[in-house]
KEBA-988044 format. One record per residue: residue number from 0; x, z, y of N, C-alpha, C in turn; residue in three letters. Coordinates in Angstrom, 3 decimals, decimal comma, padded with zeros to 6 digits. Layout:
// KEBA-988044
ATOM   resi     n_east       n_up    n_north    ca_east      ca_up   ca_north     c_east       c_up    c_north   resn
ATOM    NUM          X          Z          Y          X          Z          Y          X          Z          Y    ala
...
// end
This chain:
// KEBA-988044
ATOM   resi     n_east       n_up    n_north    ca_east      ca_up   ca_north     c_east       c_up    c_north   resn
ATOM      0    012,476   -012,705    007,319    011,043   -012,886    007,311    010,375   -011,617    006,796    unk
ATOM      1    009,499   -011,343    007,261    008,561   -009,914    006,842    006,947   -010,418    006,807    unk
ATOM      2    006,677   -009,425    005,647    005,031   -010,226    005,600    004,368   -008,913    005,626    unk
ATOM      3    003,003   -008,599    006,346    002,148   -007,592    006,302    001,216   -007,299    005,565    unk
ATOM      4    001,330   -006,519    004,976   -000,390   -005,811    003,912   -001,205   -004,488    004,989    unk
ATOM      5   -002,149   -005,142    005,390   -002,716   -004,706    006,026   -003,917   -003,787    005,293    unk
ATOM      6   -004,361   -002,410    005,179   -005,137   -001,689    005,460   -006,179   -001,237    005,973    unk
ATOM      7   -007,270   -001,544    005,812   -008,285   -000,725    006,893   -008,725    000,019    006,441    unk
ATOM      8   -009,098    001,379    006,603   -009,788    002,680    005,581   -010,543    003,262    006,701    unk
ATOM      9   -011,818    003,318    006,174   -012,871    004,731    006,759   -012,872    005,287    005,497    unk
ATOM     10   -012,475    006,854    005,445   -012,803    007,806    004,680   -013,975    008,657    005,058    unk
ATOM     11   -015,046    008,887    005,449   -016,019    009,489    005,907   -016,844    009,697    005,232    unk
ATOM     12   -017,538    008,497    005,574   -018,681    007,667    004,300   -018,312    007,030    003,178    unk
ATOM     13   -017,547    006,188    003,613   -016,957    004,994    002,453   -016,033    004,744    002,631    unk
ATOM     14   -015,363    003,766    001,561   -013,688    003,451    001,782   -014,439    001,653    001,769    unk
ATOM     15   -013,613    001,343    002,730   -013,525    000,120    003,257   -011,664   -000,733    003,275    unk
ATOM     16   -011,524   -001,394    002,892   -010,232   -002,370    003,116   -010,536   -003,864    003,492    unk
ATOM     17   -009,801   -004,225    004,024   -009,524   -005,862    004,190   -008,070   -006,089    003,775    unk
ATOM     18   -007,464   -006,745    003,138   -006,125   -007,334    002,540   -005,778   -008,484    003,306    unk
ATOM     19   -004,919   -008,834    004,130   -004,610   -009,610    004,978   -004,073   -010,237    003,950    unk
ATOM     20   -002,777   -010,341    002,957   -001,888   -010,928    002,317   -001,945   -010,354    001,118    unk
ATOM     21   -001,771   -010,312    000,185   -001,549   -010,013   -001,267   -000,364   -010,693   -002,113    unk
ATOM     22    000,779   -011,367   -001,662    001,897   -011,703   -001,969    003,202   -011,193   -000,919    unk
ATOM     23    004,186   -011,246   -001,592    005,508   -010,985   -000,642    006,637   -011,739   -001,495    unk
ATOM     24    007,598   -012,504   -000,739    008,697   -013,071   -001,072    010,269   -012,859   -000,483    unk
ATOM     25    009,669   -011,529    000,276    010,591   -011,380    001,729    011,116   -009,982    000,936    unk
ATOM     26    012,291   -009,913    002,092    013,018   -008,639    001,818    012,160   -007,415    002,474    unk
ATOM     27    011,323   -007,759    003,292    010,762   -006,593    004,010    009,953   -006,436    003,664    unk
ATOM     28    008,591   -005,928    003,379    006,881   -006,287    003,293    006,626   -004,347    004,493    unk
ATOM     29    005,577   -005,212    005,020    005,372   -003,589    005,783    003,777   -003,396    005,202    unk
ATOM     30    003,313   -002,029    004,925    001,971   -001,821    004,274    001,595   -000,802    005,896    unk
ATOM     31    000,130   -001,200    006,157   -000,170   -000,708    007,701   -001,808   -000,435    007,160    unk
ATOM     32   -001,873    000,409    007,658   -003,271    001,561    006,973   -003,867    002,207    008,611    unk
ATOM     33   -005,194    002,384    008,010   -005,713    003,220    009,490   -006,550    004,493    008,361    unk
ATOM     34   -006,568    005,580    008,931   -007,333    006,453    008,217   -008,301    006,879    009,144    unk
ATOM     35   -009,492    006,688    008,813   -010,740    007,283    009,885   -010,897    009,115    009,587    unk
ATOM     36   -010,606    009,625    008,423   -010,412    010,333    008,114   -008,825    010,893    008,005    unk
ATOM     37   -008,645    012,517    008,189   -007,115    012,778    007,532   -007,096    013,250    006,467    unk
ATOM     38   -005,962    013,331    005,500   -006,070    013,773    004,017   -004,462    013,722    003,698    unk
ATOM     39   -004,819    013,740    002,160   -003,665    013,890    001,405   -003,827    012,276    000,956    unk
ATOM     40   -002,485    011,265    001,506   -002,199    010,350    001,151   -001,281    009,938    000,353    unk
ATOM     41   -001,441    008,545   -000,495   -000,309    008,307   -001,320   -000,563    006,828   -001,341    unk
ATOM     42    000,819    006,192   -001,577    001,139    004,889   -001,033    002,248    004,430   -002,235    unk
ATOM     43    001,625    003,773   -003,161    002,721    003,687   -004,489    002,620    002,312   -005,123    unk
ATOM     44    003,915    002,095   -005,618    004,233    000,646   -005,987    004,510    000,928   -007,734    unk
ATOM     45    003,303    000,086   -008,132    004,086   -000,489   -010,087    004,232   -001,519   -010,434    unk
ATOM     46    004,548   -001,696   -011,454    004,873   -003,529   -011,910    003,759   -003,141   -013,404    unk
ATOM     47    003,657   -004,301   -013,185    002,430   -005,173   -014,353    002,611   -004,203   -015,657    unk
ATOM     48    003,616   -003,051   -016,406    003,161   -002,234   -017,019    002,743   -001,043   -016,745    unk
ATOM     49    002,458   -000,612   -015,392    002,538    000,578   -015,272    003,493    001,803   -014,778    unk
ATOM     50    004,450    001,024   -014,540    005,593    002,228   -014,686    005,852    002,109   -012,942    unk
ATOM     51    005,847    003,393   -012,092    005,961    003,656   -011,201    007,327    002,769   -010,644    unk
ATOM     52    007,178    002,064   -009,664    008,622    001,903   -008,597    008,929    002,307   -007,731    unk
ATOM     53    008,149    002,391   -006,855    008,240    003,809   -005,890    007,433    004,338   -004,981    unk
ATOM     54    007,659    005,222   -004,773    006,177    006,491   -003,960    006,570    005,679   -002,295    unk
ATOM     55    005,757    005,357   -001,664    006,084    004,936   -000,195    005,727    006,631    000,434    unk
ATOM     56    004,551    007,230    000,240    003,693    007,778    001,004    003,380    009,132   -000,002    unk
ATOM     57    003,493    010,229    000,307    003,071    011,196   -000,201    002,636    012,509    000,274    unk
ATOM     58    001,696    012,192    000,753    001,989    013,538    002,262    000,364    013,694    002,738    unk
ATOM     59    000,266    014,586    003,395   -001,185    015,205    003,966   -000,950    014,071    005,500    unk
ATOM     60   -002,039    013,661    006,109   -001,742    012,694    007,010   -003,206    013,383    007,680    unk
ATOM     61   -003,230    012,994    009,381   -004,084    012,891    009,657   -004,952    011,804    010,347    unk
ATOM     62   -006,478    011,684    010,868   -006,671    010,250    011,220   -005,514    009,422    011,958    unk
ATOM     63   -005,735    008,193    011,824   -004,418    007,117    013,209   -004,167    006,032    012,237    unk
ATOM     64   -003,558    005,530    013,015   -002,955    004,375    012,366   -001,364    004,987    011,654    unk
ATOM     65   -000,870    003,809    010,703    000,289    004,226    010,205    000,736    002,726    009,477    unk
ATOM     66    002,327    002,961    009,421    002,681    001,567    008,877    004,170    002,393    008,369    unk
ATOM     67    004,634    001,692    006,953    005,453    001,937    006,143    006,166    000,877    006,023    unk
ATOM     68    007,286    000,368    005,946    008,533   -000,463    005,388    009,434   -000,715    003,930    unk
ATOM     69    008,857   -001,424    003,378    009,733   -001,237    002,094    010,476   -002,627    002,021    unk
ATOM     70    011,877   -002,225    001,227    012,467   -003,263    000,932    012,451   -003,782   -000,573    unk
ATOM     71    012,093   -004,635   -000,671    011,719   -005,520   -002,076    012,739   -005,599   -002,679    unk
ATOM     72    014,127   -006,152   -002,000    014,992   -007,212   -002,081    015,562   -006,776   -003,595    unk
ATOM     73    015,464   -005,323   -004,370    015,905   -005,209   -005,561    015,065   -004,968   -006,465    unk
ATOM     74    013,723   -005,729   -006,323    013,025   -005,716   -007,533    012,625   -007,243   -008,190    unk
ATOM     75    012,818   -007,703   -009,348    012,908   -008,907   -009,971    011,028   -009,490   -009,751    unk
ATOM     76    011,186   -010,694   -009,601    009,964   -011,351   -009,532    009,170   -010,998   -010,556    unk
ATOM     77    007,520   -011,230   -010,212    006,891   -010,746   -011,049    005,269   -010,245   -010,380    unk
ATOM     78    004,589   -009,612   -011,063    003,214   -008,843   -010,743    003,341   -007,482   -010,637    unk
ATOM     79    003,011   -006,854   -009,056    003,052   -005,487   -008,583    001,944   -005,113   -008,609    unk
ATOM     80    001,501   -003,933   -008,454    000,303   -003,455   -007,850    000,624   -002,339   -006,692    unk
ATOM     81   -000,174   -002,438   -005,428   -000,016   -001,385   -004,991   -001,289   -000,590   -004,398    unk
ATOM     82   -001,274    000,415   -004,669   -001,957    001,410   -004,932   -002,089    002,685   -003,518    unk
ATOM     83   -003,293    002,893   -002,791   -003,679    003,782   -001,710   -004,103    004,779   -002,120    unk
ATOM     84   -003,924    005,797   -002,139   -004,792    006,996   -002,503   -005,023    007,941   -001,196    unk
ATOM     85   -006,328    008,396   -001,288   -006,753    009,266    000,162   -007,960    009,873   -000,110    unk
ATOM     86   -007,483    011,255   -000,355   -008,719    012,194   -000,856   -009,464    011,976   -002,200    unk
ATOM     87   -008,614    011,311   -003,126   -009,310    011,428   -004,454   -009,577    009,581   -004,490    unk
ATOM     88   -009,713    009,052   -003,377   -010,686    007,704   -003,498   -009,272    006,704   -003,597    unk
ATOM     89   -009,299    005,442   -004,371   -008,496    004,839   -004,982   -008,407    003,593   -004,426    unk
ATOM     90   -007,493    002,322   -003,823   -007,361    001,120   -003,718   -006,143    000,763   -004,406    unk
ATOM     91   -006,794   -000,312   -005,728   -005,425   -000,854   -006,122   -005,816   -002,485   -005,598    unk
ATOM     92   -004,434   -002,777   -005,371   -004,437   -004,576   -004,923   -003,360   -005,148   -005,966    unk
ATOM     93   -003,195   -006,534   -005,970   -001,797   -007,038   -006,631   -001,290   -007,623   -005,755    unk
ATOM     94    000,094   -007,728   -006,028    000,879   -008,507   -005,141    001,677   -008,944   -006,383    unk
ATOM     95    002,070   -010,658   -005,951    003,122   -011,104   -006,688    004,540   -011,679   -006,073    unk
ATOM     96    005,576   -010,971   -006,311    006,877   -011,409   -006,321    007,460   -012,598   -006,537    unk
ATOM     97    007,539   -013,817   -005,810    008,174   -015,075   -006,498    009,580   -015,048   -006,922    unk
// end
């Protein structure tokens, strides 16, 4: 089973998102982003103190769509956050782990 966190970003004017899902229980979760703008992106996962789990995304990107794959399956249940960065401008969401 795979569940989607969906993305929508205009960087232009404003930063815009819609969050399709905000939980995952699956081994897969895919994070899928559109950039109206291109930039320097970053795509990063923490748990409820702070402490980095891992960088998905770190890279200069340009406009398009884009979708990333991570596997959960070795991180213990709990409260994530994950975190968009694109040109300075910030989206954090939570996701919880059952």
């Amino acid at each position: 089973m795979k569940t989607k966190f969906l993305f929508s970003a205009l960087f232009i004017v404003l930063f815009a998102s819609q969050i399709i899902k905000a939980q995952f229980n699956v081994l897969n979760t895919t994070f899928a982003y559109t950039l109206g703008e291109g930039g320097n992106v970053e795509l990063i996962i923490e748990d409820s103190y702070g402490r980095l789990i891992t960088t998905l995304v770190n890279q200069k990107q340009i406009p398009g769509d884009y979708s990333i794959d991570w596997n959960a399956e070795n991180i213990s249940s709990g409260i994530y956050f994950y975190s968009l960065k694109v040109n300075g401008i910030l989206l954090v969401k939570k996701a919880i782990k059952y």
